[in-house]
N, C-alpha and C positions, 0 to 999 in steps of 0.2 A: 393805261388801258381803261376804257371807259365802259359803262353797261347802259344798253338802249334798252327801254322797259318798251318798245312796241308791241303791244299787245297780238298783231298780227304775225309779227314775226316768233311770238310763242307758242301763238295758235298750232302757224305753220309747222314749226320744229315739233311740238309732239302728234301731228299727223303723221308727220313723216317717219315720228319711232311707231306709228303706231301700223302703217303699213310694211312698215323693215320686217314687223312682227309678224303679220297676218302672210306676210307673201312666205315667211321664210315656214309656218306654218302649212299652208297651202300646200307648198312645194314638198314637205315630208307625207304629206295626206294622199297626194296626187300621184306620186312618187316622179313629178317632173322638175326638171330646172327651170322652164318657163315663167314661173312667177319670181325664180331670183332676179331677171332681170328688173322687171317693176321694183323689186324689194332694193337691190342696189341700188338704183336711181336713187328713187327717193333717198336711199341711205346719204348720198353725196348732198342731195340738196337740203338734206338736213343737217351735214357739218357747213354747209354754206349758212343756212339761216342762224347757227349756232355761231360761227365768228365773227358774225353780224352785229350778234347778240352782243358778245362780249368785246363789242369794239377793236375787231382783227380787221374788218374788211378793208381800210384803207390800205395796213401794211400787206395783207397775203391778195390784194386782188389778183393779181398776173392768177395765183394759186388758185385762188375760187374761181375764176374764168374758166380756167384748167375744169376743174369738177364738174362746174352748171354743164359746160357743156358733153363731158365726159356723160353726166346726169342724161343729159336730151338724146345723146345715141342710144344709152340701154335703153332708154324708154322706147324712142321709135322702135329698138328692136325686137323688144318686150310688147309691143304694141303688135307689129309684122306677125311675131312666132304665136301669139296668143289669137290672131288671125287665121292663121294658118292651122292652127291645131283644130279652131272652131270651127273651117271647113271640114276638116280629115272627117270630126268628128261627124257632120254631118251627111257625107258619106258614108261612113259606117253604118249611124244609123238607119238612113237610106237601105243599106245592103240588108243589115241585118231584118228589118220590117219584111222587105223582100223576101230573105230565108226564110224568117218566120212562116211568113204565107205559104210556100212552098211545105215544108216541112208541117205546119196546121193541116195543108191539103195532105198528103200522106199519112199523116194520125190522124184522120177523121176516116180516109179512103180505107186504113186498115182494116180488113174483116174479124180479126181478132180484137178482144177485148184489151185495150192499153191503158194501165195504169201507171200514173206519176206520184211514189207513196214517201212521206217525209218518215222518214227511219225514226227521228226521235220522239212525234207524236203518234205515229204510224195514221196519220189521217191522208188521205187523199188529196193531194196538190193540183191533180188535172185528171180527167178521164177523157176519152172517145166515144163516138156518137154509136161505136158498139157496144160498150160498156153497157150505156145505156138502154139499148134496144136488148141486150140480151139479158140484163139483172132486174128493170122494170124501174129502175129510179133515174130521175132529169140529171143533169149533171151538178145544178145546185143542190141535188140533194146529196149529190156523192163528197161533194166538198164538205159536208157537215159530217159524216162520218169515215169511218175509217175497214182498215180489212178485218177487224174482228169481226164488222157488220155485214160480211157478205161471204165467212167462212163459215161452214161448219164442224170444221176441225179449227176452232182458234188458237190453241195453242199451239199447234203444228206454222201455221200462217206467221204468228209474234215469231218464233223459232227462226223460220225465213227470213223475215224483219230485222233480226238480231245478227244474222250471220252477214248479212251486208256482201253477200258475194256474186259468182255470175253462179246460175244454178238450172237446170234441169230437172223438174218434176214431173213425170210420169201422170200419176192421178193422186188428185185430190177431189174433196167434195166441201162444194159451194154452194149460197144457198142466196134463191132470189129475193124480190120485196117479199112475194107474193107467201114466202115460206116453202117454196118449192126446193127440194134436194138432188143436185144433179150433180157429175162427175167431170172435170177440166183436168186439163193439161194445164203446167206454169213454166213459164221459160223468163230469169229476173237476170237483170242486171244491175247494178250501182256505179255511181261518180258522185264529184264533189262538186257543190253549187254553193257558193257564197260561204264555203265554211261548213255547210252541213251536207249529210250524207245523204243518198236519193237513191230512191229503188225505180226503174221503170220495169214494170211485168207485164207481159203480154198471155195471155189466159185466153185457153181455148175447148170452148165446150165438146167433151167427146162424148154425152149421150149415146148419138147414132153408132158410132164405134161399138161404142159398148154395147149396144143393143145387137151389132152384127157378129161381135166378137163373142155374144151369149146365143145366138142363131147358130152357128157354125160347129160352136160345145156341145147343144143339143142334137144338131145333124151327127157330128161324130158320135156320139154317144149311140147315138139308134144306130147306126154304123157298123160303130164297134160290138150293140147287141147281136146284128144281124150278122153279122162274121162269126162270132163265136155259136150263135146256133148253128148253123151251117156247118162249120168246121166239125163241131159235136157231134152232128148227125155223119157227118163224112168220116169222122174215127169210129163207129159205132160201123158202121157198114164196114170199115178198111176189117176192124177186128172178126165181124163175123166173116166177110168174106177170105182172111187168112185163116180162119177155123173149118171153111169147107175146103178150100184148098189143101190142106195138112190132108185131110180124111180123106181126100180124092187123094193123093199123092200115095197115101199108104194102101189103098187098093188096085189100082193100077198096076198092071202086070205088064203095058209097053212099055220099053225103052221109050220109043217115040214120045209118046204119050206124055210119059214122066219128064221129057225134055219142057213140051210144051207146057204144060202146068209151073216147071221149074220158070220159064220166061216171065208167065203170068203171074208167082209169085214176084220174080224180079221187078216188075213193072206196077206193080200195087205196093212195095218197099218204097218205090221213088215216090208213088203218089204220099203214102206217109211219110215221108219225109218232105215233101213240099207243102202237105196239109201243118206241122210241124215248124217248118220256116215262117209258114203267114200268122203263126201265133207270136214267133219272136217279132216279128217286122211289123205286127200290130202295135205293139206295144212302144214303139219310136216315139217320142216326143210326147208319151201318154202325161208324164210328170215333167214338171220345171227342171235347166237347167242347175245344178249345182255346183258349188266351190267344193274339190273331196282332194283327198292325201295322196298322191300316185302310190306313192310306198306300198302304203297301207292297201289301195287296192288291189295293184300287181299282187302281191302276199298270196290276197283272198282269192284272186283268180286264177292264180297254177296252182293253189290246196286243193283244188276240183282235178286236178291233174296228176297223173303216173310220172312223177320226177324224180323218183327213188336212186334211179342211177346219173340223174345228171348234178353236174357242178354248177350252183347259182353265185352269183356276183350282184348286187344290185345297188347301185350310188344313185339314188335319188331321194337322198331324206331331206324332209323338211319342204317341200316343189306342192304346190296346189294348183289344180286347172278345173274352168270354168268347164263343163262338158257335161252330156246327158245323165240321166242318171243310171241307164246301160251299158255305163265305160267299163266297169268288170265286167261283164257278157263281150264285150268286143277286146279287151286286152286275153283274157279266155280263149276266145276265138283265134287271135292270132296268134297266141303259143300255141295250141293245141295245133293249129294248121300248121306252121313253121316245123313243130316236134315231127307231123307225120309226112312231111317234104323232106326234110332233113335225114330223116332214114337213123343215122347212128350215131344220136345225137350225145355227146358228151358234157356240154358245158354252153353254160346260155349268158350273155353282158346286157345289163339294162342299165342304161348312163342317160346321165342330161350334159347340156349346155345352153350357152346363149351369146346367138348374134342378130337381136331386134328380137328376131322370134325365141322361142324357148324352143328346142329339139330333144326327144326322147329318142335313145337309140336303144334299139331293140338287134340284138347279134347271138350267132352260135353258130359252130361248129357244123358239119356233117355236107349233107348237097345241096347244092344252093337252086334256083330259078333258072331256067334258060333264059338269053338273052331275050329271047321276042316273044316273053310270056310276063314283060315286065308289068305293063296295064291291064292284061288280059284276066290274072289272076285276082281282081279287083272287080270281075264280071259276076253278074247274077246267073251266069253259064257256062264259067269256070270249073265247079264243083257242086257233086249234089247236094251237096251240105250249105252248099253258097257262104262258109263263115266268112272267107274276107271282105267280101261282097256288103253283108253285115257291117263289119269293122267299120269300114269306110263310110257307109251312112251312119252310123252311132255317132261318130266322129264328127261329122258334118253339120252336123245339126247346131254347133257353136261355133261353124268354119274352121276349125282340128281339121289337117289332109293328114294323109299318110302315101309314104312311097317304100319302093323295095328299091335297096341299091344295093345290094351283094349279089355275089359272079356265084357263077354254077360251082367248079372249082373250090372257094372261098366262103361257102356257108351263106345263111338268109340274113340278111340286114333289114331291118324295117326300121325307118327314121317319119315318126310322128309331128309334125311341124304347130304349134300353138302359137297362134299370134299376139302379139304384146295387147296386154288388159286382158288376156285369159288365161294369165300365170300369176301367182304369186308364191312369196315363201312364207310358210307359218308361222314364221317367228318375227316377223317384219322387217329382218335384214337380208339385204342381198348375198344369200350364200350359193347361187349357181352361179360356177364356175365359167369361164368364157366356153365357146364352144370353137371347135380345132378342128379340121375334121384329118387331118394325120393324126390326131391323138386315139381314132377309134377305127384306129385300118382294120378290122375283123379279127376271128376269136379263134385262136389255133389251140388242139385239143390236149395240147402238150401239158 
């Protein structure tokens, strides 16, 4: 065996380790096979130029023939597929340019303010051409700062930043170049872009809102003032004109007479008692919803009530719902109406359950509803008292219905229905029980 010092043939031989390297490199980078072809190749034509080297080629030529040309197909083919991937490629980008444009035109076209915010330096990665028109800075200036520079609650904004989630803000307050302080909506999203996390928010100036929604405060307010003088004035007359009435009654010597005055007081009892209604029905939606305890309310609201002879049952501990804050005034109101429909009333069941919705069952004993007074009794002309009438708008006011499903026969049933995200349990565990409804067939007095 003999060694050929050709300089060229050494050359050749560590080209050939030198591309084995780079292609086999490439191809872990790239995450394609495409470059093993080229890296093979050449791998073979470098065991060729290598038993060249060390004076084999005579004895293995059949074998090196074998290789070279073994070598020449991966490479054409490596040559083909690195062809073809350079079109794909170029189609893509093609596409993607395309999208792009598309997608640029819709985030410019937005009327809301869109921002693209890098979570880890919280700076500004892109805005739109709202952004800009409504904060009073160019877009290159929005890229050199970030959302601390256009909040004025910053730490509230960093907080946002931080949580990296999809999110729903209500109002916040932002603040323009100029230093002006106005109030936005923010609605964020996040995904992952090359490894780092991104927030895209869309921010929407609710000033005018605000400004109608402090218009409307002030209309109710004078509203609300002019209702209650009114009403003031209307119990000031109801009281003196039941004070001349009494006087007239006690001097009257007709029967007749004493009939007709008996009407007119009747009739001036319903006026206070409607003057009476529009006090509670004023008062609907005066204050914010609240998260309150059923338990704990039910409790407070039949302690106002004559229950001395009845038997209570109540399994609802631990159940919170989203609801006015006149849900004791309407839980009230429908015991107290139930007690005086019910006539002889012995024993009262307030249960929950749950299927989707959370259900409150309200049951007792005694007479129940007629059938085709089922909705009727839910009328502002049902009763002079109108309490269920009441209930039902209390109720409403968070979308809480209420329905009566007990038989005349079978005592009053009243099933309060709460839609899901207007319940919870106090404790943070699921402890309502499913809801069955053979489990709560009516409440016998026995």
């Amino acid at each position: 065996m003999a060694f050929f010092s050709d300089p060229i043939l050494v050359i050749n031989l560590i080209l050939c380790v030198v591309i084995v390297i780079v292609s086999y490199w490439s191809a872990v980078r790239i995450g394609s096979t495409i470059p093993l072809y080229i890296g093979t190749a050449f791998g073979f034509f470098g065991i060729s130029h290598f038993m060249t080297i060390i004076g084999l080629r005579e004895q293995l030529e059949t074998f090196l023939i074998i290789i070279r040309t073994a070598a020449y197909v991966l490479a054409a083919v490596g040559v083909f597929e690195t062809g073809r991937s350079i079109i794909q490629r170029k189609h893509v980008e093609v596409s993607l340019r395309d999208n792009e444009k598309k997608y640029r035109a819709l985030f410019e076209a937005e009327m809301d303010s869109i921002f693209v915010i890098d979570t880890k330096s919280n700076q500004f990665m892109d805005v739109n051409a709202a952004a800009s028109k409504l904060y009073g800075y160019s877009r290159d200036e929005f890229l050199n700062i970030g959302i601390t520079d256009i909040s004025n609650e910053p730490e509230k904004s960093l907080q946002v930043v931080k949580n990296s989630q999809e999110i729903i803000i209500p109002l916040r307050y932002h603040r323009k170049k100029d230093g002006t302080i106005f109030p936005v909506e923010v609605a964020a999203n996040s995904f992952i872009l090359n490894g780092r996390t991104i927030i895209v928010a869309a921010i929407r100036d609710i000033s005018e809102r605000k400004r109608y929604e402090g218009a409307l405060q002030r209309v109710s307010r004078k509203l609300g003032l002019l209702a209650k003088i009114t009403r003031t004035d209307l119990e000031n007359q109801i009281f003196i004109l039941r004070g001349f009435l009494a006087l007239l009654a006690e001097k009257a010597d007709d029967s007749e007479l004493k009939d007709f005055i008996a009407n007119i007081m009747s009739s001036v009892e319903t006026m206070a008692t409607s003057v009476e209604f529009t006090k509670n029905y004023q008062d609907l939606g005066e204050k914010p919803p609240v998260w309150q305890d059923v338990q704990q309310i039910f409790l407070l609201a039949i302690s106002h009530l004559d229950m001395s002879a009845i038997n209570r049952e109540i399994r609802i501990e631990g159940i919170e719902i989203y609801a006015d804050s006149l849900l004791e005034k309407a839980l009230q109101n429908m015991v107290a109406c139930a007690i005086r429909q019910g006539g002889d009333v012995h024993r009262i069941l307030f249960t929950s359950g749950v299927s989707g919705a959370l259900s409150l069952i309200y049951e007792q004993d005694g007479e129940g509803f007629a059938e085709i007074r089922k909705e009727d009794i839910f009328s502002p002309d049902y009763s002079r008292d109108r309490d269920l009438f009441m209930v039902r708008e209390i109720l409403d006011i968070t979308g809480i219905s209420i329905h009566e499903t007990g038989t005349r026969d079978g005592g009053i049933r009243f099933e309060i229905s709460v839609p899901e995200g207007l319940y919870r349990t106090s404790g943070g565990e699921d402890r309502i029980p499913p809801f069955h409804t053979e489990a709560t067939g009516g409440v016998s007095s026995e």
